[in-house]
C-alpha positions in Angstrom: -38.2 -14.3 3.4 -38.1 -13.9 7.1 -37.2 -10.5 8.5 -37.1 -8.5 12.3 -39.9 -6.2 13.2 -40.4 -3.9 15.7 -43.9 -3.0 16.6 -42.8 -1.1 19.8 -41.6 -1.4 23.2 -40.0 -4.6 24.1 -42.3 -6.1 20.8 -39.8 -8.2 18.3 -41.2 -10.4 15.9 -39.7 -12.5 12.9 -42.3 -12.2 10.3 -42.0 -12.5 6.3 -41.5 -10.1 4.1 -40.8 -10.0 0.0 -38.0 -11.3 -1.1 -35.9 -8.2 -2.4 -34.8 -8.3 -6.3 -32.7 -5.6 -7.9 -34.6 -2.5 -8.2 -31.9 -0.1 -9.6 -29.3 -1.2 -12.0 -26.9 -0.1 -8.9 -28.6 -2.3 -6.7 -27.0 -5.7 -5.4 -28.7 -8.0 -3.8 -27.4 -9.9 -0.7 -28.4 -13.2 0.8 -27.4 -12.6 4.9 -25.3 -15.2 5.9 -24.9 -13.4 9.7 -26.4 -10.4 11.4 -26.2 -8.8 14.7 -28.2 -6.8 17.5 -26.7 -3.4 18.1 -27.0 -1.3 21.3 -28.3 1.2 19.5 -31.4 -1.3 18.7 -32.3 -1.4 22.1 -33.4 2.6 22.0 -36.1 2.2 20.7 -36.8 -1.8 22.2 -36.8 0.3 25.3 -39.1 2.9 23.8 -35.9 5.8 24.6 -36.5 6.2 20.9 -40.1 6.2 19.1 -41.9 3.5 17.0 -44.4 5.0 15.1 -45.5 1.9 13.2 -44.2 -1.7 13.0 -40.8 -1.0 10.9 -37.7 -3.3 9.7 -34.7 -3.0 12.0 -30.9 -3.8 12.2 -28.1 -2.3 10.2 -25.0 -4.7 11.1 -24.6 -7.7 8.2 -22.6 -9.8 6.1 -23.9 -12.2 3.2 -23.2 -13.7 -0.1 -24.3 -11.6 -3.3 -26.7 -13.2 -5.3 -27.6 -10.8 -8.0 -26.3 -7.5 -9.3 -27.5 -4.7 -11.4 -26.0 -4.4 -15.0 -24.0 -1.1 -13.8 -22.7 -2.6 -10.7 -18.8 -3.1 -11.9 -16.6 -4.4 -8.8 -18.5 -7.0 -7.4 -19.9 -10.4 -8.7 -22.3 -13.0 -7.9 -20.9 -15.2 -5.3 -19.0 -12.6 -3.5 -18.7 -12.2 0.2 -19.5 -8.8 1.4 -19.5 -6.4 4.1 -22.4 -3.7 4.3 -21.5 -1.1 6.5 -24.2 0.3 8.5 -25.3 3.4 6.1 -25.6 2.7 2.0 -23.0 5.8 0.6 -22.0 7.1 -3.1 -18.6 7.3 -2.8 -18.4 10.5 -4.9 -20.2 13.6 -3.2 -17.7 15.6 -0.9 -18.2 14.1 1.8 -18.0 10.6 0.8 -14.7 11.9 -1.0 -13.4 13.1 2.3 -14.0 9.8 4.1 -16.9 11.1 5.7 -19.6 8.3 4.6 -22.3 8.8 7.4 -22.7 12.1 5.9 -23.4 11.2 2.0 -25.4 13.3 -0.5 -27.1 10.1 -1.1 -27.6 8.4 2.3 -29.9 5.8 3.5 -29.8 3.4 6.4 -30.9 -0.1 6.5 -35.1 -0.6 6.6 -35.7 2.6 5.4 -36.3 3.8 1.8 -33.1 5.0 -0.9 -32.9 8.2 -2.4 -34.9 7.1 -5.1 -37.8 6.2 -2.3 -37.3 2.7 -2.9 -37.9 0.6 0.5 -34.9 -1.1 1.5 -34.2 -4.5 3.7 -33.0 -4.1 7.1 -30.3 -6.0 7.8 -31.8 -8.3 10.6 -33.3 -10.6 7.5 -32.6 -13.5 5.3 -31.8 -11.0 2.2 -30.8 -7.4 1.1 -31.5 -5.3 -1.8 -28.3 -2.8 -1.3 -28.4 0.2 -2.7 -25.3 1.8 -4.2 -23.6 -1.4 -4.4 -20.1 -0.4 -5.9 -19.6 2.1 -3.4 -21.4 0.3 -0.2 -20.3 -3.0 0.2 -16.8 -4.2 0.6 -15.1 -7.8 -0.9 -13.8 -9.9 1.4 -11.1 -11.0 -1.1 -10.2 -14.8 -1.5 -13.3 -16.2 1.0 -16.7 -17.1 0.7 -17.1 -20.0 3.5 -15.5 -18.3 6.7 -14.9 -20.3 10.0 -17.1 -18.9 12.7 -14.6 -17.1 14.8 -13.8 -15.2 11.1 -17.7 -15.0 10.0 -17.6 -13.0 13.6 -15.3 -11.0 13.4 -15.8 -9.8 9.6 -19.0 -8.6 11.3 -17.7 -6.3 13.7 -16.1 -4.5 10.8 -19.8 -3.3 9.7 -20.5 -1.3 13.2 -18.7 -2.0 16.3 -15.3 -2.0 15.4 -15.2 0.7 12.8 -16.9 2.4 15.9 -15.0 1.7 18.2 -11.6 3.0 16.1 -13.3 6.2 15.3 -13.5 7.1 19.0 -9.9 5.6 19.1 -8.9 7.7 16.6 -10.6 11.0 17.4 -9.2 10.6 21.6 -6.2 10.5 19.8 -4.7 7.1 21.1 -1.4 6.0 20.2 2.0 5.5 21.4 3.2 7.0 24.7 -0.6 8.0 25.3 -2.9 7.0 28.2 -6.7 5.7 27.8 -10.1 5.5 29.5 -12.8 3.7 27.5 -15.8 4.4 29.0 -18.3 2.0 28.5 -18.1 -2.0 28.4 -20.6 -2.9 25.2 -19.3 -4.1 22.2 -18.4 -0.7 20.8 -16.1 -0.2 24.3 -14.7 -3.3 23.7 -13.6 -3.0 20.6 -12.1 0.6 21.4 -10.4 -1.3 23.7 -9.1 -3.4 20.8 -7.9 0.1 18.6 -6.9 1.7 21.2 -4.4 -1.2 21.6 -4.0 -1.6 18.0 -2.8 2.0 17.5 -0.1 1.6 20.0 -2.1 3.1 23.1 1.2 2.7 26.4 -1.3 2.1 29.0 -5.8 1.0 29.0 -7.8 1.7 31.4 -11.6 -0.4 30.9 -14.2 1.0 32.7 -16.4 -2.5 33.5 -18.1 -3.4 36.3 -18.5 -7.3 35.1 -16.4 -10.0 34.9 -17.5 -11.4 31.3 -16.6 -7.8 29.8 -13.9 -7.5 32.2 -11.6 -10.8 30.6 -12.5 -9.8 26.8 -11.4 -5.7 27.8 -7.7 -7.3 29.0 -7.7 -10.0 26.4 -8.3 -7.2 24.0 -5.2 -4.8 25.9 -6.7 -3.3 29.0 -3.9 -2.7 31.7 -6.4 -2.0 34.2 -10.2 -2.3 35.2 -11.9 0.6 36.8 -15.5 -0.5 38.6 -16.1 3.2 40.3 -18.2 5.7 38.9 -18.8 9.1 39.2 -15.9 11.1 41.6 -14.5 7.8 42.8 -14.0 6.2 39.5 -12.2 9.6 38.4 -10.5 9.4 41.5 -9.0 5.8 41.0 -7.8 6.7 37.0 -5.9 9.3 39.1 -4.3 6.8 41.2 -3.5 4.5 38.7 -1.8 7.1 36.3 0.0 8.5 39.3 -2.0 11.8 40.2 -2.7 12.6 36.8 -5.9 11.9 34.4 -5.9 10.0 31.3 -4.2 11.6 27.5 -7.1 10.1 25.6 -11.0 9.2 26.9 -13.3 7.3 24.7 -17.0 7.8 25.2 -19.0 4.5 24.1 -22.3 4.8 25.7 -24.1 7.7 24.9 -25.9 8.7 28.4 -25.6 12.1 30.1 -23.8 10.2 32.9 -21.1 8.2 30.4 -20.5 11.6 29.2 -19.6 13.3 32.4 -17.3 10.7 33.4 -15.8 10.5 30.4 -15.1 14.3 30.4 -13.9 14.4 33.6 -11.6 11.6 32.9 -9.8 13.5 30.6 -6.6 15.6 31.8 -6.1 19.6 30.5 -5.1 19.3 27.0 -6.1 15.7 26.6 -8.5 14.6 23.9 -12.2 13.1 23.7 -13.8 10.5 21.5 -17.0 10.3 21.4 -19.2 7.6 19.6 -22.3 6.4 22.0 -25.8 7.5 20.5 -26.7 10.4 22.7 -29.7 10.0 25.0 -30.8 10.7 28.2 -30.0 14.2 27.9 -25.9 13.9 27.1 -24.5 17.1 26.4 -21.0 18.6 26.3 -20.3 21.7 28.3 -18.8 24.7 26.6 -17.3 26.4 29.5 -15.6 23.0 30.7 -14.0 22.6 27.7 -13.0 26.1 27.4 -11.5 26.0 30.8 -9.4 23.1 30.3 -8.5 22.7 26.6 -10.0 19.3 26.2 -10.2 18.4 22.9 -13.4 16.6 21.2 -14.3 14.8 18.2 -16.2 11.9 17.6 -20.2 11.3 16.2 -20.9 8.6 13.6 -18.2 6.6 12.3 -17.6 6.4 8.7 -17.7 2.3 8.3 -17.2 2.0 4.9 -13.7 4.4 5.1 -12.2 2.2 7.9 -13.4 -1.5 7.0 -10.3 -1.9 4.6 -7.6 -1.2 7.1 -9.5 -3.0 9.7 -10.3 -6.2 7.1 -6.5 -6.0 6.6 -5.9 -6.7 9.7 -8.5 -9.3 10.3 -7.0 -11.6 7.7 -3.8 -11.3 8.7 -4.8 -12.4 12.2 -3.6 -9.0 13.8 -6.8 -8.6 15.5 -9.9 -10.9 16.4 -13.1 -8.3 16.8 -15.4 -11.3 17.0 -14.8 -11.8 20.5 -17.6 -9.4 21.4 -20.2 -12.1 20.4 -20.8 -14.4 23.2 -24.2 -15.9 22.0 -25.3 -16.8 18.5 -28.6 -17.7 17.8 -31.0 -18.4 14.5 -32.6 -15.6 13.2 -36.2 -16.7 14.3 -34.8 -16.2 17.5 -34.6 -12.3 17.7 -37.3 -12.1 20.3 -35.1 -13.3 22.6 -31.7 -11.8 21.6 -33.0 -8.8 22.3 -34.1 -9.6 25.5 -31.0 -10.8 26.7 -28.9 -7.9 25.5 -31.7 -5.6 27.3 -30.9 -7.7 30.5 -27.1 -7.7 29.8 -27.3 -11.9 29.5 -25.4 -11.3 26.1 -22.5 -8.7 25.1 -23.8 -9.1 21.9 -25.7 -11.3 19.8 -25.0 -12.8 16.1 -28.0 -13.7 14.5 -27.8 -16.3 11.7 -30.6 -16.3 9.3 
């Protein structure tokens, strides 16, 4: 089959790989019917983080299953699935507590299981998935979905689960003003939760037009293009001389961070979701001094997706709006480039 490889700094190549089969009579196996580059790719594209050795890469899909192992129970062949972007157990603590990113049994995309098995990345044609009862989640009643659908089932596996976890953990809702810091795909779409748990007023932090009409089609109120002092300054104006209830954090930079936090009002609450880099910290003695609350870190896919997939199929929401470019899978080279250069929001692949 064909898969994405990264050998290192702006080097992405589509190369072939095996073919997975079922290795563990938990295992499913999944044929990719769409992928997707994440921000979080482009660390190490840019060489932010590391690549030791040419390695698999991507963690967003959605596919067909095409074989099972004899002790997988809830699924069957033919299925449409969601993988969200860690494989979990579903029955150590913290997997009981809806806290999937942190399972006993964890493993990520185009690494290796517990067992040591390797398994696929998700940028490929096909998927050996790990923990297949517990990982993956039916899309009930469809197997051929329309593109705008196919799109927006794919959100659910990253950036919109992400983006309601820093919904969530800021605290939107009714009566409560926001700040989303940050205009990727993940901002976006906590644009989107904010708005879909009731958030009174939006404020999107965007300084380009593209991400600018998808943040107000999604529920932004308002567009803030300052930075730094001046962009805390003009949340202030526009909230009448007070800062914002609830600030969601979606980039991950030392800079997003410091706006964020100071975006916040005394009391006020914090989400924060972007992969740290760049030296991102939260100060202690800030926090202490004003009472800002904070929460946030990896979101727990696999515990939102049903809610979300509700909502999805009822027409409530429409994630998929995030992708504006599609492109074949043995195009990756250049996906990536044109999210590095900000040509693209965000990218589905289609193998």
């Amino acid at each position: 089959m064909r898969a994405t490889i990264i050998h290192g700094p702006s080097d992405i190549r589509v190369e072939d790989r095996e073919y997975p089969t079922v290795l563990q009579p938990t295992d499913a196996v999944v044929k990719v019917t769409a992928a997707c580059v994440c921000g979080s790719d482009l660390w190490p594209y840019r060489g932010v983080k590391p690549t030791h050795e040419p390695s698999a890469i991507g963690h967003e899909f959605i596919g067909l299953v095409e074989s099972l192992g004899d002790q997988v129970s809830t699924l069957a062949v033919g299925d449409l699935v969601i993988a969200p972007f860690v494989v979990s157990c579903g029955k150590c603590p913290q997997c009981l507590n809806g806290v999937t990113v942190d399972c006993d049994r964890l493993a990520g995309w185009g690494g290796t299981d517990d067992a040591g098995l390797p398994v696929d990345d998700g940028q490929g044609q096909a998927v050996r998935v790990p923990l297949a009862d517990s990982t993956l989640v039916k899309v009930p009643g469809i197997t051929e979905p329309d593109d705008a659908l196919r799109a927006s089932l794919l959100t659910l596996s990253d950036v919109m689960a992400t983006g309601h976890h820093a919904a969530l953990k800021a605290q939107a809702g009714p009566g409560r003003t926001v700040v989303v810091v940050g205009d990727g795909a993940v901002g976006l779409c906590g644009v989107l939760a904010a708005k879909r748990l009731g958030a009174e007023r939006i404020i999107a932090m965007s300084r380009h037009a593209d991400r600018q009409a998808i943040a107000r089609e999604f529920g932004a109120t308002d567009i803030v293009e300052e930075r730094g002092d001046e962009g805390v300054a003009k949340v202030r104006e526009l909230l009448g001389g007070v800062l914002a209830d609830s600030v969601l954090e979606c980039v991950g930079t030392k800079e997003s961070m410091e706006q964020a936090l100071h975006c916040v009002r005394p009391g006020g609450a914090l989400g924060f979701v972007g992969v740290p880099t760049g030296g991102a910290e939260i100060p202690l003695r800030y926090l202490f001094d004003t009472n800002i609350s904070v929460g946030g870190g990896m979101a727990s896919a696999r515990s939102y997706i049903p809610e979300l997939l509700a909502d999805v199929l009822a027409g409530k929401i429409n994630p998929g709006r995030v992708f504006d470019v599609v492109m074949p899978l043995e195009e990756a080279p250049e996906a990536y480039r044109a999210m590095d250069e900000r040509r693209a929001i965000k990218v589905l692949l289609v193998p």
